[in-house]
C-alpha positions as CSV (number, residue, x, y, z in Angstrom):
1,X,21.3,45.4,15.0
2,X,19.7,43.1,17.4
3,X,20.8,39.5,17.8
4,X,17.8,37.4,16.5
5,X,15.0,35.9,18.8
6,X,15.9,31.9,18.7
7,X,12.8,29.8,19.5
8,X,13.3,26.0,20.0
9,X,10.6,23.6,19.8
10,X,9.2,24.0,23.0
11,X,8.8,27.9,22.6
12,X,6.9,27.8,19.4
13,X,4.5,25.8,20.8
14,X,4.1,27.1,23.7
15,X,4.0,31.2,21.6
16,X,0.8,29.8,19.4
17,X,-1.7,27.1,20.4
18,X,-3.3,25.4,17.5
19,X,-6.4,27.6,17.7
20,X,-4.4,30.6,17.2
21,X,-2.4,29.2,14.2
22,X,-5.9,28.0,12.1
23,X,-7.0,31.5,13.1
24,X,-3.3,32.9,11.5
25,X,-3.9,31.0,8.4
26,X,-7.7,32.1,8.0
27,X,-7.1,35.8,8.2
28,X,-4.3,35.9,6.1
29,X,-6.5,34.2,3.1
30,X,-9.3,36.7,4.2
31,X,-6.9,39.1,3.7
32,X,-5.6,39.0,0.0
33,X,-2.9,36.6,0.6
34,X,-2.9,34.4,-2.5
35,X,-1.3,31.3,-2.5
36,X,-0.8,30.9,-6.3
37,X,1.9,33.7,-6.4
38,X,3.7,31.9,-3.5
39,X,7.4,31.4,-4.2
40,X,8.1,27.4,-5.4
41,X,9.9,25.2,-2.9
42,X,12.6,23.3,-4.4
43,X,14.0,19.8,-3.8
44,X,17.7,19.6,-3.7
45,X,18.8,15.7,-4.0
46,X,21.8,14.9,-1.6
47,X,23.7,11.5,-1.1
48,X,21.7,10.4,2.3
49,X,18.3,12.4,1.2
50,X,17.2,15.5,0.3
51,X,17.3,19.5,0.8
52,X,14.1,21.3,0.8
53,X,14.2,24.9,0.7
54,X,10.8,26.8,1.6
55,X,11.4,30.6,0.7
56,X,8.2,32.9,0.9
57,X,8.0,36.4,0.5
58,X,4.0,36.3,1.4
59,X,2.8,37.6,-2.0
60,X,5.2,40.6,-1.3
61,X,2.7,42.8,0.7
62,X,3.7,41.3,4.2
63,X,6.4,42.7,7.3
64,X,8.1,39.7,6.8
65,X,10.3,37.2,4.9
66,X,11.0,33.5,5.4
67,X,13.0,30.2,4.6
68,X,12.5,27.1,5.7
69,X,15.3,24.5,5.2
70,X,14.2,21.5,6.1
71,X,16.6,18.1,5.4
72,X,14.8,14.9,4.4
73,X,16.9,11.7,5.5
74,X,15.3,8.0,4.6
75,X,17.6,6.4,6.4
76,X,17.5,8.3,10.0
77,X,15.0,6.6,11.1
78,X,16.6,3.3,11.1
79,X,19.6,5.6,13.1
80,X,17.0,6.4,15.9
81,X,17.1,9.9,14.2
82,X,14.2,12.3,13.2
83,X,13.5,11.6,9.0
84,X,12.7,15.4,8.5
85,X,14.9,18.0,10.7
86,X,15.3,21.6,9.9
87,X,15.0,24.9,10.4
88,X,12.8,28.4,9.5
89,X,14.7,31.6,9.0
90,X,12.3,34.8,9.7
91,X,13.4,38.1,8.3
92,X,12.7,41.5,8.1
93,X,10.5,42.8,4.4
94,X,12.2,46.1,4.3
95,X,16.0,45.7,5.8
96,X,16.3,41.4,5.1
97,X,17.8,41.2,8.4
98,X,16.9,37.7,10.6
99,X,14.3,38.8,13.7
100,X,14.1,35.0,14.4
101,X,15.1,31.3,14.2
102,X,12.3,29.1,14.7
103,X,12.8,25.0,15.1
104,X,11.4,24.3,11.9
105,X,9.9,20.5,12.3
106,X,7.9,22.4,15.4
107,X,6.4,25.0,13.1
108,X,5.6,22.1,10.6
109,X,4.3,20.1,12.9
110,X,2.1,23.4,14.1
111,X,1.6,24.7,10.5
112,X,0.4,21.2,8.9
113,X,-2.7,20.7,11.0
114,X,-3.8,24.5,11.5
115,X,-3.7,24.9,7.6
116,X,-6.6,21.6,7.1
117,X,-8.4,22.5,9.7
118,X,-8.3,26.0,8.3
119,X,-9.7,24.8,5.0
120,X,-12.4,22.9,6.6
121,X,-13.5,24.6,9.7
122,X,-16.3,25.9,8.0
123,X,-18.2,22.3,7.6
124,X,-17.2,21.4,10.8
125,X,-19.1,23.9,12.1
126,X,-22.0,23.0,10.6
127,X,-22.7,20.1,12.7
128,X,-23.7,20.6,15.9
129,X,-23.7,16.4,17.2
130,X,-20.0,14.8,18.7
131,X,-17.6,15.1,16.2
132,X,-16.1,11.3,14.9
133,X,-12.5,11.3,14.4
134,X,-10.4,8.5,12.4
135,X,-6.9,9.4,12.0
136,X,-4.6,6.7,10.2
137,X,-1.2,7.0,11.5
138,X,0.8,7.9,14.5
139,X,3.2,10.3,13.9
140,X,3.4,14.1,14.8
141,X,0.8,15.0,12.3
142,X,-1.7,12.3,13.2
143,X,-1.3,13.4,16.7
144,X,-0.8,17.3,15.4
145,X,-4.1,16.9,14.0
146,X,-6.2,15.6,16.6
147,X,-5.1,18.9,18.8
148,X,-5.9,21.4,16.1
149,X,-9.3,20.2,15.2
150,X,-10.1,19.7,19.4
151,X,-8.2,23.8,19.5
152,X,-10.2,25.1,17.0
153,X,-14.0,23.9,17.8
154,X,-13.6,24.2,21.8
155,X,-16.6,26.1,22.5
156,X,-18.3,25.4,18.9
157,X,-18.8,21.5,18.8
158,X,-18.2,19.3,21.1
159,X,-15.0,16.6,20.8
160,X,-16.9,12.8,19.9
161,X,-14.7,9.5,19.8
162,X,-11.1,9.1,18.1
163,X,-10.4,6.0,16.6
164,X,-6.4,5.9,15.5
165,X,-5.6,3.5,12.5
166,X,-3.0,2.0,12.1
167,X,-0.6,-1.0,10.5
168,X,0.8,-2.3,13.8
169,X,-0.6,-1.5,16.7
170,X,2.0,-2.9,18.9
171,X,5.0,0.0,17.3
172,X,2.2,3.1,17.3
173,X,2.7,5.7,18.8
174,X,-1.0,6.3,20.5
175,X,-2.9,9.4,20.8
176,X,-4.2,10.6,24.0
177,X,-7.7,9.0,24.7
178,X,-8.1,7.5,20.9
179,X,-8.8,3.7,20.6
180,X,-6.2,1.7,18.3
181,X,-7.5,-0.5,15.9
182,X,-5.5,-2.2,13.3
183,X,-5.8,-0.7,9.7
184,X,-8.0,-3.2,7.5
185,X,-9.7,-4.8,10.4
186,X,-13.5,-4.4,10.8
187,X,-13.5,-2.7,13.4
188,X,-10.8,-0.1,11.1
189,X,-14.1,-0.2,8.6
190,X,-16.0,0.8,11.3
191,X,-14.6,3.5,12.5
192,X,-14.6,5.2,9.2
193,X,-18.1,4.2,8.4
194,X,-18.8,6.4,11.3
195,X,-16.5,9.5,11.2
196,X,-17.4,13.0,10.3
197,X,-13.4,13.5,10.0
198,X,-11.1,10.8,8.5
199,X,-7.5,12.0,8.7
200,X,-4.8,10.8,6.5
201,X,-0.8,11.3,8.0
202,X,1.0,8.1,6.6
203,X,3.6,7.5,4.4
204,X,1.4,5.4,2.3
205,X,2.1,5.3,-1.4
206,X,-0.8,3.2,-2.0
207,X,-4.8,4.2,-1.3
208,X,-5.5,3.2,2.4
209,X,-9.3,2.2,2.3
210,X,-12.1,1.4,0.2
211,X,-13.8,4.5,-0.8
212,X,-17.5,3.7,0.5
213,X,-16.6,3.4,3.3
214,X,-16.9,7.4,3.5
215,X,-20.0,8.7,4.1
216,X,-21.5,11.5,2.0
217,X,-21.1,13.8,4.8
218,X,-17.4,12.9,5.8
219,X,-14.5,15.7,5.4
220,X,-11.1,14.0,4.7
221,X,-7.9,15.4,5.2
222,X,-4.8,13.4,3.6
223,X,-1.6,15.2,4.3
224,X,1.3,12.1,3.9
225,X,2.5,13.1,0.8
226,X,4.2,15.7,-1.4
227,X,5.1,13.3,-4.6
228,X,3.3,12.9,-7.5
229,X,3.6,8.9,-7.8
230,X,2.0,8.6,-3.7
231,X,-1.2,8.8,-2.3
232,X,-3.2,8.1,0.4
233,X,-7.0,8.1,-1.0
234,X,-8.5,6.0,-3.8
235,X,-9.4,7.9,-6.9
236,X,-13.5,6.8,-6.9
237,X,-13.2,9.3,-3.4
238,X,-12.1,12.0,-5.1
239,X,-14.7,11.2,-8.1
240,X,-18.0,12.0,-5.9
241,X,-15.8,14.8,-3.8
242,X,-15.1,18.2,-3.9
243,X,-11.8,18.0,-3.4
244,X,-10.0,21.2,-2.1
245,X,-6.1,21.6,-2.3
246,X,-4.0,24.7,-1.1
247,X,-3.2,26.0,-4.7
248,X,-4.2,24.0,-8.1
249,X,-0.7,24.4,-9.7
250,X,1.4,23.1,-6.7
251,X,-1.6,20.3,-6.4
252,X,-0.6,19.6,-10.1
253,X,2.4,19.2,-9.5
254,X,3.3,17.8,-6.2
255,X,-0.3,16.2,-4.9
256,X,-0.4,12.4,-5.9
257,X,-3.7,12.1,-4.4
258,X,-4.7,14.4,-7.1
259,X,-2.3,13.7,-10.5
260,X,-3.0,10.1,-9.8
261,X,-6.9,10.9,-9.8
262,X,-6.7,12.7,-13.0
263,X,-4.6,10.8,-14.4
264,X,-7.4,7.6,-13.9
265,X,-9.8,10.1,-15.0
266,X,-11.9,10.1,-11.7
267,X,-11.0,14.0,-11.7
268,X,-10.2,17.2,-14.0
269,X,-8.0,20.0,-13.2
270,X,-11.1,22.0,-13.4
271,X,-12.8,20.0,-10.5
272,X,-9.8,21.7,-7.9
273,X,-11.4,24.2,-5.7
274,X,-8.7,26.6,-3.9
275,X,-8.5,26.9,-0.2
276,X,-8.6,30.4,-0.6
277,X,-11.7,30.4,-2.5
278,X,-14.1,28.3,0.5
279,X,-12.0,30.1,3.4
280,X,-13.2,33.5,2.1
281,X,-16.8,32.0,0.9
282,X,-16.6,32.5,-2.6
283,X,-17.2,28.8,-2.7
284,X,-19.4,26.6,-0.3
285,X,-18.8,23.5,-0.4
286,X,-21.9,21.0,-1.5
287,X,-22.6,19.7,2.2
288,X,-24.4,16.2,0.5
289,X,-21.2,15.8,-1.4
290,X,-17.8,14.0,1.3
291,X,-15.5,17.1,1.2
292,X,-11.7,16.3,0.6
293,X,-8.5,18.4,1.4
294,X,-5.4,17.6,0.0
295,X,-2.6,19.4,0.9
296,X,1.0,19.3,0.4
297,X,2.4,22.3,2.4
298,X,3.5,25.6,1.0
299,X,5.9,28.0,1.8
300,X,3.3,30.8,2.5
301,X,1.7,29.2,5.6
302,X,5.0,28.5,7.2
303,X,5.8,32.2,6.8
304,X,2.1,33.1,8.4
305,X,2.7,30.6,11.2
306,X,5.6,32.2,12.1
307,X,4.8,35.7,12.1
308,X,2.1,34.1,14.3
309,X,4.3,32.3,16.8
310,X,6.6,35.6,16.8
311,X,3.8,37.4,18.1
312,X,3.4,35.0,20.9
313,X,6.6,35.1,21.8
314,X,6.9,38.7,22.3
């Protein structure tokens, strides 16, 4: 048996632009793949943080197998080390054996954005004027995000204005060409007043903004959380959204944005459209209604990603 192909961060990147990983994640909806039978990702607690084991077997009709373990450390950053670090095991269907080891906080990083904008292209598309970007935060997926959507409408609509919110301007990390305001400021209102896309990549716990300030036509993305107790949106959002998450039972269970919601009763259970559902078109969207994705991460799209960035790298 062949030694496995070992990719490092730089390689998966370079195997699958963001265009290409959207377009990964599209097909395999389009084609049966169904999120709801994906295999549950469990949390193992550890003394300095957590394990988080990713195992997905693609609803069982794929060429290929995979694990992600990832390692979640509060502390690190304090260390000058990475908070998340791990890694993605792909694998043979038939024979189990490892064709690859990808470094797995680069196909998160990848993954993250390609599966929102994936969920959403379809509205963007719709527009035809600059498209207004606010992203709060500057991490990987704030930055992450700003690529994908720029990948995945070259040609389709042209890239507007990127405003970048965030807490302390001074320790951000900024994104290429986006202006930095400080989050709560007016200009911060402003800038969300005005975007067609509001992007939400913090580690809030606590809603980020008032909801009017979101315009009836807005798409929002909040991706900062994977805990029930957390979120990043204020429930009266989701009340006048339709608010689209990845699966309803993992949303149930791991989306604050959405238990918190409910559980104000600004939302049902009911309300949840799956991804799967708009991707394919058996729903569209109300375009008079703001249009929320909440998404938490799965095991199935890092498995499609990297069958994706294998491809590339062969």
């Amino acid at each position: 048996m062949s030694a496995p192909l070992v990719l490092g961060a730089a390689a998966v990147t370079a195997a699958c632009p963001p265009a290409d990983a959207v377009a990964a994640i599209r097909a395999a909806l389009r084609d049966g793949l169904d999120p709801s039978v994906d295999l549950p990702r469990q949390a193992v607690p550890l003394a300095a943080g957590q394990f988080l084991l990713m195992p997905s077997d693609g609803g069982g009709d794929r060429s290929h197998v995979g694990i992600k373990v990832a390692t979640v450390a509060p502390a690190n950053p304090e260390r000058g080390l990475p908070r998340i670090q791990g890694s993605y095991l792909l694998l043979d269907a038939a024979t189990l054996g490892v064709v690859a080891v990808l470094d797995g906080i680069a196909l998160t990083t990848l993954r993250t954005p390609a599966v929102s904008v994936a969920a959403v292209l379809d509205r963007l598309l719709t527009g035809t004027a600059p498209l207004r970007v606010a992203v709060l935060g500057s991490g990987p997926q704030a930055h992450g995000h700003v690529a994908t959507l720029a990948g995945a409408l070259a040609g389709h609509r042209t890239p507007g204005p990127v405003a970048q919110l965030v807490r302390d301007p001074g320790r951000a990390a900024p994104i290429d060409g986006a202006r930095l305001v400080q989050l709560g400021a007016p200009d911060s209102d402003d800038a969300l007043r005005a975007a067609d896309v509001v992007v939400c990549a913090t580690s809030a716990r606590e809603p980020l903004f008032d909801a009017g300030l979101i315009t009836d036509t807005a798409t929002v993305i909040a991706v900062g959380s994977h805990e029930p107790d957390a979120r990043e949106l204020p429930a009266d959002l989701l009340a006048r959204a339709t608010v689209v998450v990845e699966d309803p039972g993992a949303a149930l269970r791991e989306a604050g944005d959405v238990v918190l919601a409910i559980a104000d009763g600004a939302l049902t259970a009911a309300d949840l459209v799956p991804m799967r559902d708009v991707v394919t078109g058996a729903v569209r969207p109300d375009p008079a209604r703001p249009l929320v994705f909440k998404s938490t991460g799965m095991s199935w799209e890092d498995l499609v990603v990297a069958e994706a960035v294998l491809t590339g790298a062969r």
